[in-house]
C-alpha positions in Angstrom: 6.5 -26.2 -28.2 6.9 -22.4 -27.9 9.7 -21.3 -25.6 8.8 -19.7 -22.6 9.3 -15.6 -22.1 11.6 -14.8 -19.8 10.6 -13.2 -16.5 11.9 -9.8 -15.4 15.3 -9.2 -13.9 15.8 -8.6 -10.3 18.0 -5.5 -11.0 18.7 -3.5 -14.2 22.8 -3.4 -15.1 24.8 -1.2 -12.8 25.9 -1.4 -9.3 24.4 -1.3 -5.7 26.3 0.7 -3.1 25.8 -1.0 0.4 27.5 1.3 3.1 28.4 -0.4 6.1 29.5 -3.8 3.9 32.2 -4.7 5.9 29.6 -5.9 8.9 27.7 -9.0 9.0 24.4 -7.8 7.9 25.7 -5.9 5.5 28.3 -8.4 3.8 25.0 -10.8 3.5 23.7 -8.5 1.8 26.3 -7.6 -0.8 26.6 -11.7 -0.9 22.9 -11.4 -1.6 22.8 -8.3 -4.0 25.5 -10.6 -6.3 23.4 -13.8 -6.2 20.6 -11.8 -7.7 22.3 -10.3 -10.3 24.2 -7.0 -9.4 27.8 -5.6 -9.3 28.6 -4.0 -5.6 30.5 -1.2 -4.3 30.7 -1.7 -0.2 32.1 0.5 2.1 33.6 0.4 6.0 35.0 3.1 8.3 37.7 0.8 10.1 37.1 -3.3 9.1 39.2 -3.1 5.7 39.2 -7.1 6.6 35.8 -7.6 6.8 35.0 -5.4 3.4 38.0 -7.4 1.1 36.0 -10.6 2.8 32.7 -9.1 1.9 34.2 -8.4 -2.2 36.0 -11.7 -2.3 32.6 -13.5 -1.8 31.2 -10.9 -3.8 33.0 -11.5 -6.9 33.0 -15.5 -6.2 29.2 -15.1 -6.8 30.6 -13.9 -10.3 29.9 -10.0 -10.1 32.4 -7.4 -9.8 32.9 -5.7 -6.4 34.3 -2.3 -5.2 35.5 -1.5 -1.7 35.5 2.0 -0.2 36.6 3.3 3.3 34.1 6.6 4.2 33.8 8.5 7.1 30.0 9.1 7.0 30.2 12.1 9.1 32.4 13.7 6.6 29.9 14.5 3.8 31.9 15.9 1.4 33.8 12.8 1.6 30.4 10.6 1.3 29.4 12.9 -2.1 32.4 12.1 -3.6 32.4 8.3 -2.7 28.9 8.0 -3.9 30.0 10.8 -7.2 32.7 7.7 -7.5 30.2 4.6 -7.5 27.8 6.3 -10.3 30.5 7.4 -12.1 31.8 4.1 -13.3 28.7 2.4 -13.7 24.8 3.1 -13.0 23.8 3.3 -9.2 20.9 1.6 -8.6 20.3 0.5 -5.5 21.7 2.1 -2.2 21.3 -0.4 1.0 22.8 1.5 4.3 23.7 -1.3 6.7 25.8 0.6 8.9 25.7 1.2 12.4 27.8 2.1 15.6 29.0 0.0 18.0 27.3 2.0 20.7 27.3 1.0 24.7 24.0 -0.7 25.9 23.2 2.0 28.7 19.8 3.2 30.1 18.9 6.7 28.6 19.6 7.9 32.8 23.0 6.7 32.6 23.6 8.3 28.7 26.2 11.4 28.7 25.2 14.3 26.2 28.3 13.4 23.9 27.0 9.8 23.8 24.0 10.6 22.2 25.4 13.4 20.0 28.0 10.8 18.7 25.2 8.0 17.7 23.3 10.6 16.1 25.5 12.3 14.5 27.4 9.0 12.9 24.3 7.3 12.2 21.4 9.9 11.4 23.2 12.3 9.8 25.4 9.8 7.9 22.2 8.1 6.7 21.1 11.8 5.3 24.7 12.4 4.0 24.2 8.9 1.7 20.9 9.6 0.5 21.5 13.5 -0.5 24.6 12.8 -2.4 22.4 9.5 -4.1 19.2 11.0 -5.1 20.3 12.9 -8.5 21.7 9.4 -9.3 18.5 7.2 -8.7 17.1 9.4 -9.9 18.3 8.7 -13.2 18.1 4.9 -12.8 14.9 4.9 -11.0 16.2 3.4 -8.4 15.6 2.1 -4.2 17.1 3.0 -1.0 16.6 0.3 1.5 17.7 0.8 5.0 18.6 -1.3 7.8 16.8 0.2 11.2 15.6 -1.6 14.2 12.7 -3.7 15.6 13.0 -1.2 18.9 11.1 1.3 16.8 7.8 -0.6 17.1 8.7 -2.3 20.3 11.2 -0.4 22.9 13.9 -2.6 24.2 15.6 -1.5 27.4 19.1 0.0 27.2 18.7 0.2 23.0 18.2 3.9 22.5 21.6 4.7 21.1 20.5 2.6 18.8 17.0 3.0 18.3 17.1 6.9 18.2 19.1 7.3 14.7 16.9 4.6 13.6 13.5 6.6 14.1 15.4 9.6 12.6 16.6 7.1 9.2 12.8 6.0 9.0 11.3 9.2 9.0 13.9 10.4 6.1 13.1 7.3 4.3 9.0 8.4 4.3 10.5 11.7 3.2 12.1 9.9 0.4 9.5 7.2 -0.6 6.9 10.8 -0.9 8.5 13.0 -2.4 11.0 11.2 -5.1 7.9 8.3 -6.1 7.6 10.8 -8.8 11.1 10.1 -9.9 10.4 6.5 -10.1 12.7 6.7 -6.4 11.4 3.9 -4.3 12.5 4.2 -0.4 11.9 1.2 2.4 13.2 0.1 5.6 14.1 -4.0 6.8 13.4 -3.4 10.8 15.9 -6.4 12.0 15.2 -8.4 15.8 18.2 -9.3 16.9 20.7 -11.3 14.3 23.3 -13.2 15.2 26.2 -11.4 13.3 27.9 -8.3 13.7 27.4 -6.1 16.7 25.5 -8.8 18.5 28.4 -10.9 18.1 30.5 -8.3 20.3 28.1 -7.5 22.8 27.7 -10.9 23.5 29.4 -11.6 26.9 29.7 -8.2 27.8 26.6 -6.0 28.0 24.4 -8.6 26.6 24.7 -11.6 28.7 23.2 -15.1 29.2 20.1 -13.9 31.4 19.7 -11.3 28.6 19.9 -13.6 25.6 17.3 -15.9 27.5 14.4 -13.4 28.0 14.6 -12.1 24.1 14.5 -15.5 22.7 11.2 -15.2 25.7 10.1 -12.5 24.0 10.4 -13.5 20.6 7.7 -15.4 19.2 9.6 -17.4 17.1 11.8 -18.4 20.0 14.9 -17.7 18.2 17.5 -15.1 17.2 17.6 -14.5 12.8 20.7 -15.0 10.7 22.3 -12.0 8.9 21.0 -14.0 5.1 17.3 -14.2 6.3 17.9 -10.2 6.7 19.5 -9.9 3.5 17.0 -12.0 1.8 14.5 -8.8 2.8 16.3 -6.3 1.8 17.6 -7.3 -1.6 13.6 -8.1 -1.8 12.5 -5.0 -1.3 15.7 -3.2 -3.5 14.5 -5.4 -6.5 12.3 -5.1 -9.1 10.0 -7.7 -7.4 9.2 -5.3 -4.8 8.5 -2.6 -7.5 5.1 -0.9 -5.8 6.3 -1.3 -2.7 7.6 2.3 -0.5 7.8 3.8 2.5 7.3 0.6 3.8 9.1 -0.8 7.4 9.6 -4.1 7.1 10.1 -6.4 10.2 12.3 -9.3 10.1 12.2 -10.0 14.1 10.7 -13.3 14.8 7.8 -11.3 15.6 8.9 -9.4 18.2 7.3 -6.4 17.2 4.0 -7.6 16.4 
């Protein structure tokens, strides 16, 4: 009996950065990025206690796991993080799961510092990761994934401090998936409904109450709310080599809210 050939690995050796680790999305998804076979370096601005959570189940999947803190306004200090990452073993995959926990406001009510701020964190902080990461996946011919919104194919009320960066993050990822396919550079987006992790978790009980909850399970085909793994499931899809013809792509894992 001949044996059989052994199919191809999700991720070459190396690392995956995954900025924004420390929230629940984006732990999932380091949890995730381990299962299938890759070391991780995660990142968090304040929640040191969610990223050591993050690496101890990290390195429990039997990978090795790095924790960062990075401002991602600051990006000087986001070149040398991601300088850091490559520099002690091959970058492969960038996944940028981070977000603000921004007020749920209608765009009357927003002040002009409100929307600076969210744009500013998120937008440019997206940019900030993927300038400093492209001479490195470049190298490995490797994928960006990032984490945007549902509301960009289907406006939710009081979600634009939100949703705004998020338009700006897809349009760079196009720019990416276009112009750095020659270097073998794949770029995609996973446009999340709402999950019940993270920043949904807070708002809950406060701007987002029960009569709230109610009409976007209404409004949700699949009359139900998704879990941070059936988000990281797409991602780490989309960042392996299963998904390798697949960019500029936006994803939606939603319940079919946006359809």
């Amino acid at each position: 009996m001949s044996t059989p050939t052994p199919g191809p690995r999700d991720f070459p050796d190396g690392t995956a950065l995954v900025v924004g680790g420390s929230g629940g999305v984006g732990r999932a998804v380091a949890v995730a990025l381990a299962q299938a076979g890759s070391d991780v370096a995660l990142t968090f601005h304040s929640n040191r206690a969610g990223a050591e959570e993050a690496a101890r189940a990290v390195r429990e999947a039997g990978k090795r796991a790095e924790v960062h803190p990075v401002a991602l306004e600051d990006e000087r200090a986001v070149a040398a993080l991601v300088d850091a990452v490559a520099g002690s073993s091959q970058l492969h995959t960038v996944v940028f799961a981070a977000g603000s926990d921004i007020p749920m406001r209608f765009a009357s009510e927003l002040t002009g510092e409100q929307w600076r701020s969210a744009m500013h964190r998120d937008a440019d902080g997206f940019f900030h990761v993927v300038r400093a990461s492209l001479v490195h996946l470049r190298a490995s011919r490797g994928s960006i994934v990032a984490v945007t919104s549902a509301g960009a194919s289907r406006m939710p009320t009081r979600d634009v401090l939100s949703v705004a960066p998020k338009g700006a993050i897809e349009a760079l990822v196009r720019a990416v998936a276009v112009e750095e396919g020659r270097f073998g550079v794949r770029a995609n987006a996973v446009r999340l409904g709402v999950i019940e992790a993270g920043i949904f978790l807070r708002l809950r009980g406060g701007d987002l109450g029960e009569s709230w909850g109610a009409a976007a399970r209404k409004n949700t085909p699949l009359r139900r709310f998704g879990t941070a793994e059936e988000a990281a499931h797409a991602v780490v899809f989309l960042a392996s080599s299963r998904a390798s013809y697949v960019t500029g792509q936006m994803l939606g894992v939603d319940g079919g809210y946006g359809a």
